[in-house]
C-alpha positions as a Python dict, from the first residue, in 0.01 Angstrom:
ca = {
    (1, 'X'): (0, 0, 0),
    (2, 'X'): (99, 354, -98),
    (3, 'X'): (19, 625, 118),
    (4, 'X'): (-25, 998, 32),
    (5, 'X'): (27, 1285, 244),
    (6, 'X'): (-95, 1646, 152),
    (7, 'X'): (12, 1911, 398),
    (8, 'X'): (-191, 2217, 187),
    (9, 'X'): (-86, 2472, 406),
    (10, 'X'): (-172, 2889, 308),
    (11, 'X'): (204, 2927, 162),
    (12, 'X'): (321, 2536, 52),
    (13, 'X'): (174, 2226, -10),
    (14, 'X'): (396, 1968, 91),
    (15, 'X'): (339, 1629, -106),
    (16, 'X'): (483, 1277, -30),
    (17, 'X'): (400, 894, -58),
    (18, 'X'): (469, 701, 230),
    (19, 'X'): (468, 342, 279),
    (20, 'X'): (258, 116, 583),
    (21, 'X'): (587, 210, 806),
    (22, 'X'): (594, 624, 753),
    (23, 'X'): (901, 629, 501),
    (24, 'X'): (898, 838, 260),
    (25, 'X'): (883, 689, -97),
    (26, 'X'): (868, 1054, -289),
    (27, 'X'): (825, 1380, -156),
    (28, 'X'): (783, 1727, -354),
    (29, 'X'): (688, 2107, -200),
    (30, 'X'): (499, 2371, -448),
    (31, 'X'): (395, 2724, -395),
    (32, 'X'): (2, 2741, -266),
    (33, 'X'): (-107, 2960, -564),
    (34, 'X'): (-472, 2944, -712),
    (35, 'X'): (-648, 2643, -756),
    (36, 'X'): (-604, 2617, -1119),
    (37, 'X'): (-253, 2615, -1077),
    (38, 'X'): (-182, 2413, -815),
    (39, 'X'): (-477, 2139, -828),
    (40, 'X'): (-310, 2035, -1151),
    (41, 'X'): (20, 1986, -1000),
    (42, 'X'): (-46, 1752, -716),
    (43, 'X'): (-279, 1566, -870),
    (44, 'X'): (4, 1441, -1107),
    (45, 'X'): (216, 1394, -846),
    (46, 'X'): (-46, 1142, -663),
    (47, 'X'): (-104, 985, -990),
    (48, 'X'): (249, 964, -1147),
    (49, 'X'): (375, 779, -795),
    (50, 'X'): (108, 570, -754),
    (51, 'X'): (-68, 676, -428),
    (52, 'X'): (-333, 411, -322),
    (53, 'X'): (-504, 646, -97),
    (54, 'X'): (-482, 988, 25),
    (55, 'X'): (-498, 1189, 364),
    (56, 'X'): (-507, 1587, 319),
    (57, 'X'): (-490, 1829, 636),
    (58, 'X'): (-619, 2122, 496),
    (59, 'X'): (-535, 2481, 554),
    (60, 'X'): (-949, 2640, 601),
    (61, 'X'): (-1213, 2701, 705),
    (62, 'X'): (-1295, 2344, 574),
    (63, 'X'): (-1673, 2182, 606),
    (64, 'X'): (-1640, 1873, 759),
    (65, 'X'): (-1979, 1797, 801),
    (66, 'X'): (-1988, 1473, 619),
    (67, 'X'): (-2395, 1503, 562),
    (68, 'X'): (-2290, 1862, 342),
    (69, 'X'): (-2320, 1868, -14),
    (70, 'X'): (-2012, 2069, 28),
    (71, 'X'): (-1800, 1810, 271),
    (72, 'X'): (-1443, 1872, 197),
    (73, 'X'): (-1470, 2171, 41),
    (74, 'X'): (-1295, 2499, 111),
    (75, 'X'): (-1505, 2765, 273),
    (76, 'X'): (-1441, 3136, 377),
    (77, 'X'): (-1131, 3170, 335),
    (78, 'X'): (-885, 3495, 317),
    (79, 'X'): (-731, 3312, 26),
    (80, 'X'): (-964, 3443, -246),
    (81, 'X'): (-952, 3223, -487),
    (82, 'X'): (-974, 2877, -258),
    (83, 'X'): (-1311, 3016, -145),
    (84, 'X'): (-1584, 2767, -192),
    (85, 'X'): (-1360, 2535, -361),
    (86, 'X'): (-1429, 2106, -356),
    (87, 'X'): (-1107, 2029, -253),
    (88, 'X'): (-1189, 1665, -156),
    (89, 'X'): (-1433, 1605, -458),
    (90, 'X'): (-1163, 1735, -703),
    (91, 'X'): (-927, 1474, -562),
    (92, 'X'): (-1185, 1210, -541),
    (93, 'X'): (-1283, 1267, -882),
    (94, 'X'): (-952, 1293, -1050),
    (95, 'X'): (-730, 1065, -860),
    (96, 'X'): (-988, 800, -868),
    (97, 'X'): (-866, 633, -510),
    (98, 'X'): (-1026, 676, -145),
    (99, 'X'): (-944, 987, 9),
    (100, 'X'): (-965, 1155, 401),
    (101, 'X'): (-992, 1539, 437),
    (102, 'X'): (-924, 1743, 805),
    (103, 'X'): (-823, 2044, 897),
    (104, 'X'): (-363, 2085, 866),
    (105, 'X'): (-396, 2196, 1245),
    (106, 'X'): (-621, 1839, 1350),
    (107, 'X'): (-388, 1624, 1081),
    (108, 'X'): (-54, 1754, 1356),
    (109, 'X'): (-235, 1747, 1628),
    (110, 'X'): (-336, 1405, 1579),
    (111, 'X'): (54, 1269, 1477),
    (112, 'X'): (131, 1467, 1787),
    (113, 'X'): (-122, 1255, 1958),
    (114, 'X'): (-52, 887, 1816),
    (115, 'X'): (331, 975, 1766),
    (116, 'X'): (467, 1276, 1926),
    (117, 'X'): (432, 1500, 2254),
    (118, 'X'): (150, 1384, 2325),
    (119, 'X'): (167, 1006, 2307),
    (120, 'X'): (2, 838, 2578),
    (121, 'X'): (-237, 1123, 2706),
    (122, 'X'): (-573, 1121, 2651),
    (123, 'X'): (-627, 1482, 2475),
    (124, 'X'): (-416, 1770, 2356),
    (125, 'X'): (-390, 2064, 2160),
    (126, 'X'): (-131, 2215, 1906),
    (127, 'X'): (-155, 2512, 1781),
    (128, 'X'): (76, 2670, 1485),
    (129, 'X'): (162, 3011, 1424),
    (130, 'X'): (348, 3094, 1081),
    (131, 'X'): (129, 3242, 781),
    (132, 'X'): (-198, 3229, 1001),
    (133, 'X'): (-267, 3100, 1323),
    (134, 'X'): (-455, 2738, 1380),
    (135, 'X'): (-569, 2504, 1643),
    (136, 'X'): (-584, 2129, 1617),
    (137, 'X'): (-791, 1952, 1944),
    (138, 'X'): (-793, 1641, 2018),
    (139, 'X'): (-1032, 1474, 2289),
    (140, 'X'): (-1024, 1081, 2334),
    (141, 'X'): (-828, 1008, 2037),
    (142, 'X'): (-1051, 1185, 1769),
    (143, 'X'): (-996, 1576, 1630),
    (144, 'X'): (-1293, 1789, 1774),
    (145, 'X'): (-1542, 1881, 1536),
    (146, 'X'): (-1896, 2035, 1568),
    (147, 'X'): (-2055, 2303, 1410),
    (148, 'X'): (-1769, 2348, 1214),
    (149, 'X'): (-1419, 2294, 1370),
    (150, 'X'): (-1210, 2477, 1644),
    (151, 'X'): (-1088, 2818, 1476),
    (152, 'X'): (-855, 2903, 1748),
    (153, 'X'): (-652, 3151, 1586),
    (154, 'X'): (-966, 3377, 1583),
    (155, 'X'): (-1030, 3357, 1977),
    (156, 'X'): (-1079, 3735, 2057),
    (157, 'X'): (-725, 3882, 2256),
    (158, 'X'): (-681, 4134, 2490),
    (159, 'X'): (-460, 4369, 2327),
    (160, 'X'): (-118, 4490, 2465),
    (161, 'X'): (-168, 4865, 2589),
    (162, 'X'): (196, 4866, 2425),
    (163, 'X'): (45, 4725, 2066),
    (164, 'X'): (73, 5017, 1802),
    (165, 'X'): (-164, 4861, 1589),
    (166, 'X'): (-384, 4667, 1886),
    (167, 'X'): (-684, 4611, 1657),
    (168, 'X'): (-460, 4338, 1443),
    (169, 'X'): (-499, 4244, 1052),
    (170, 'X'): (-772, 4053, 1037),
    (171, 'X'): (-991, 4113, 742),
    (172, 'X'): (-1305, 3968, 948),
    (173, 'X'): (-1271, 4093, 1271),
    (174, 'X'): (-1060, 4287, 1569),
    (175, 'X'): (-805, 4192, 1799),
    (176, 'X'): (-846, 3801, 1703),
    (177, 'X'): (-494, 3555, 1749),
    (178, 'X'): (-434, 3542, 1356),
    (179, 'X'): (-490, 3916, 1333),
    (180, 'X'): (-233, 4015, 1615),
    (181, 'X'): (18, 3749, 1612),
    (182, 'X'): (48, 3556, 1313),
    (183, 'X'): (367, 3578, 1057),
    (184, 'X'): (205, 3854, 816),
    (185, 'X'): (73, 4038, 1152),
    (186, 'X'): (416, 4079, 1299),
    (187, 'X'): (574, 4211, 924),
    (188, 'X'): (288, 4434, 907),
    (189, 'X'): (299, 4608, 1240),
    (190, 'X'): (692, 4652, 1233),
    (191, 'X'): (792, 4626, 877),
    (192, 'X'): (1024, 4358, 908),
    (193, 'X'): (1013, 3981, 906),
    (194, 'X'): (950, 3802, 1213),
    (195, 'X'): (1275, 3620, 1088),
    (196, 'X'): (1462, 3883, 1105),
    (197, 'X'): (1383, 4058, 1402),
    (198, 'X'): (1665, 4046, 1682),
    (199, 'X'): (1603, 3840, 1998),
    (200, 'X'): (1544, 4197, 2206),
    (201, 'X'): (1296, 4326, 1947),
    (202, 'X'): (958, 4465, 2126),
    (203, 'X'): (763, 4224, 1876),
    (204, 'X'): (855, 3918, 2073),
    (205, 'X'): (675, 4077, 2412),
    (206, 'X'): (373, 4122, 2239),
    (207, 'X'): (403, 3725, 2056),
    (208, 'X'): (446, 3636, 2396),
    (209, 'X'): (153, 3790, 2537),
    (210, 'X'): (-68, 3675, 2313),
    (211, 'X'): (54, 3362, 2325),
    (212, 'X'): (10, 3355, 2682),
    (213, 'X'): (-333, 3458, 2619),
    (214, 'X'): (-453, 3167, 2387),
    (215, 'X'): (-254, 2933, 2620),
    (216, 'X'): (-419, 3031, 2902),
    (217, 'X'): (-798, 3042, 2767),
    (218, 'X'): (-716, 2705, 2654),
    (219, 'X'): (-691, 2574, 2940),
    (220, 'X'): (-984, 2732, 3089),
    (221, 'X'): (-1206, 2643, 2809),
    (222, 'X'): (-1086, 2285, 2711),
    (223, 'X'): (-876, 2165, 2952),
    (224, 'X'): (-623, 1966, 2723),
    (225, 'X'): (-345, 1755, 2904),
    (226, 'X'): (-96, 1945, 2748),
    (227, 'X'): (-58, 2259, 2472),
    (228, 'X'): (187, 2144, 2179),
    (229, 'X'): (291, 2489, 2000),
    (230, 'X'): (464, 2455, 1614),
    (231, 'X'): (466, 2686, 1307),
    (232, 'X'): (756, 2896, 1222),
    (233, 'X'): (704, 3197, 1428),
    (234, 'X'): (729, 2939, 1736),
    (235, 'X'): (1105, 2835, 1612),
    (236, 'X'): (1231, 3116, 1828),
    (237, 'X'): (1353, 2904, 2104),
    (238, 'X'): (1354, 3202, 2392),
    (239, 'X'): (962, 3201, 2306),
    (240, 'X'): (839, 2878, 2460),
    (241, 'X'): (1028, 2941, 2813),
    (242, 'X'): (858, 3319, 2834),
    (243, 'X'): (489, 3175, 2703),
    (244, 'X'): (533, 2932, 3013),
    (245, 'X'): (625, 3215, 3248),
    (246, 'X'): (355, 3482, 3111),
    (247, 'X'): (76, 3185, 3112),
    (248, 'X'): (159, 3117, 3481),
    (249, 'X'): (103, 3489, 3553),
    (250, 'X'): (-198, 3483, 3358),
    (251, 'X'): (-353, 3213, 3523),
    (252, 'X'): (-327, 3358, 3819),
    (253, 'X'): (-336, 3126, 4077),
    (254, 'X'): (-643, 2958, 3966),
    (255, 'X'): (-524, 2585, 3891),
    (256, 'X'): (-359, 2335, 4120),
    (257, 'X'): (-51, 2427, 4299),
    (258, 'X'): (69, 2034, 4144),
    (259, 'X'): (19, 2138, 3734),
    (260, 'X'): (176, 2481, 3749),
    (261, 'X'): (477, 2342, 3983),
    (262, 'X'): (720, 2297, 3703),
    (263, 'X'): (651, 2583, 3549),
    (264, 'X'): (408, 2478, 3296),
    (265, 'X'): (754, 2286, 3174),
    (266, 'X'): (556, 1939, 3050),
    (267, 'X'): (295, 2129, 2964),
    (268, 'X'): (343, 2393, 2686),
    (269, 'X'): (600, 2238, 2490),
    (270, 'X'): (727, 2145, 2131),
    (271, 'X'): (614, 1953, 1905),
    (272, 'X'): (776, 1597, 1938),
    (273, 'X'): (766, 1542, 1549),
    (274, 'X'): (942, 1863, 1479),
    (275, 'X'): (824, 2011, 1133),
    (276, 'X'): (716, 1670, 1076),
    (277, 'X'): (391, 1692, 1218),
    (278, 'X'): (162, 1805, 956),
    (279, 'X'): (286, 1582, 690),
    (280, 'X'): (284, 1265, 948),
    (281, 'X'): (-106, 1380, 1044),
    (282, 'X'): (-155, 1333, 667),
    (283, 'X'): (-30, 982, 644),
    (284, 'X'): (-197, 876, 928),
    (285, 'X'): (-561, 1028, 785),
    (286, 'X'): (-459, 798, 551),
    (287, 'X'): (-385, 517, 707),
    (288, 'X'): (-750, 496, 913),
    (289, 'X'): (-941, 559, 636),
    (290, 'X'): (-777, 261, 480),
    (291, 'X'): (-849, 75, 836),
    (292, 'X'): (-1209, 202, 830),
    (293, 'X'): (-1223, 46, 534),
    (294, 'X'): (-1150, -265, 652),
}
């Protein structure tokens, strides 16, 4: 059995076949550009290495409301021209093979599950903060969906008095986590790359309190046994350390003297896959459809 793996994310879509073990037959990475150009392209790559089934985790809004006429489809998306688009019908229809659709955010958070950090507990969240900001939960083994899925880069934020620009970028809304703190956020606000931006940069205070934030009214609102943060902005290794710190303060004193004793050290951490994690999610969307199947 050949596996595929699409990681579509806003910026790449990262493409491999894996086999029943998680190696990596083939692998390829193209620009996210408009549908027309970039359906075309991975859809020969699927075909041309001989992918028996596919997992895809999805940049979105996606609707994964399997009774939809539109299941697997794009939504509302500030990518224009994905708007509204049948992702997992064009794939379907094309490729000809079975294929599994979730969020990118729920296809990490559930490698990070099975695989990574958080092998062995019994719920967690990742969240990843590059190009926008999204939330993968997962509660008893399965990604959380409902009315539509978690959007946790749009929880609202309390803005830093010290923001210049404390409504955020958002297109839809004020002061959400995507619109303050993602990748395009922080250029925006200070002109300047987040990857270039020196370690004493007033940027990072204001990543870190928002950070803080979403950590924080995680854990008041889902409770996950621990908060798994990726995504390039997060490859600043000062960052995790100070979101530990500033989510301690935040919390002030509420939970249990035994989860906060370490500092929130077990708790807020890394992803154990690396960068590996949305591509791994993939496969393993994948591999339980083809289980499911069974």
């Amino acid at each position: 059995m050949r596996y595929g793996a699409l990681e579509a994310g806003g910026t790449k879509m990262v493409m491999a076949v894996m086999n029943e073990s998680g190696d990596t037959l083939q692998r390829e990475t193209i620009p996210t550009l408009t549908p027309a150009d970039t359906m075309p392209r991975m859809i020969g790559f699927f075909r041309d290495n001989k992918a028996d089934v596919l997992g895809v985790g999805s940049f979105g809004p996606l609707d994964l409301n399997p009774a939809s006429p539109a299941f697997g489809s794009v939504t509302i998306t500030p990518k224009l021209a994905w708007c509204n688009y049948p992702m997992l019908k064009v794939f379907r229809d094309e490729l000809k093979i079975p294929v599994a659709i979730d969020t990118d955010v729920n296809a990490a958070a559930l490698a990070e599950f099975m695989l990574g950090a958080a092998k062995g507990k019994s719920s967690c969240m990742y969240v990843t903060v590059g190009t926008g900001v999204g939330g993968g939960l997962i509660v008893n083994g399965k990604p959380v969906h409902g009315f539509m899925h978690p959007e946790i880069g749009h929880i609202p934020l309390i803005p830093d008095p010290e923001d210049p620009t404390p409504d955020g970028f958002c297109p839809y809304h004020k002061h959400c986590m995507e619109g303050l703190a993602a990748g395009p956020a922080i250029e925006k606000r200070w002109g300047i790359s987040a990857k270039e931006l020196p370690q004493d940069h007033p940027a990072w205070k204001l990543e870190i309190y928002y950070m803080s934030q979403l950590c924080a009214n995680a854990m008041f609102s889902f409770s996950p046994e621990i908060i798994i943060l990726g995504g390039g902005v997060m490859q600043q290794k000062f960052m995790i350390p100070a979101i530990r710190k500033k989510t301690v303060e935040l919390l002030g004193g509420y939970f249990p003297e035994p989860l906060i004793a370490d500092g929130l050290s077990s708790y807020i951490v890394e992803p154990g896959l690396g960068t590996a994690s949305g591509i791994t999610g993939a496969w393993l969307l994948a591999k339980q459809l083809t289980e499911t199947d069974n």
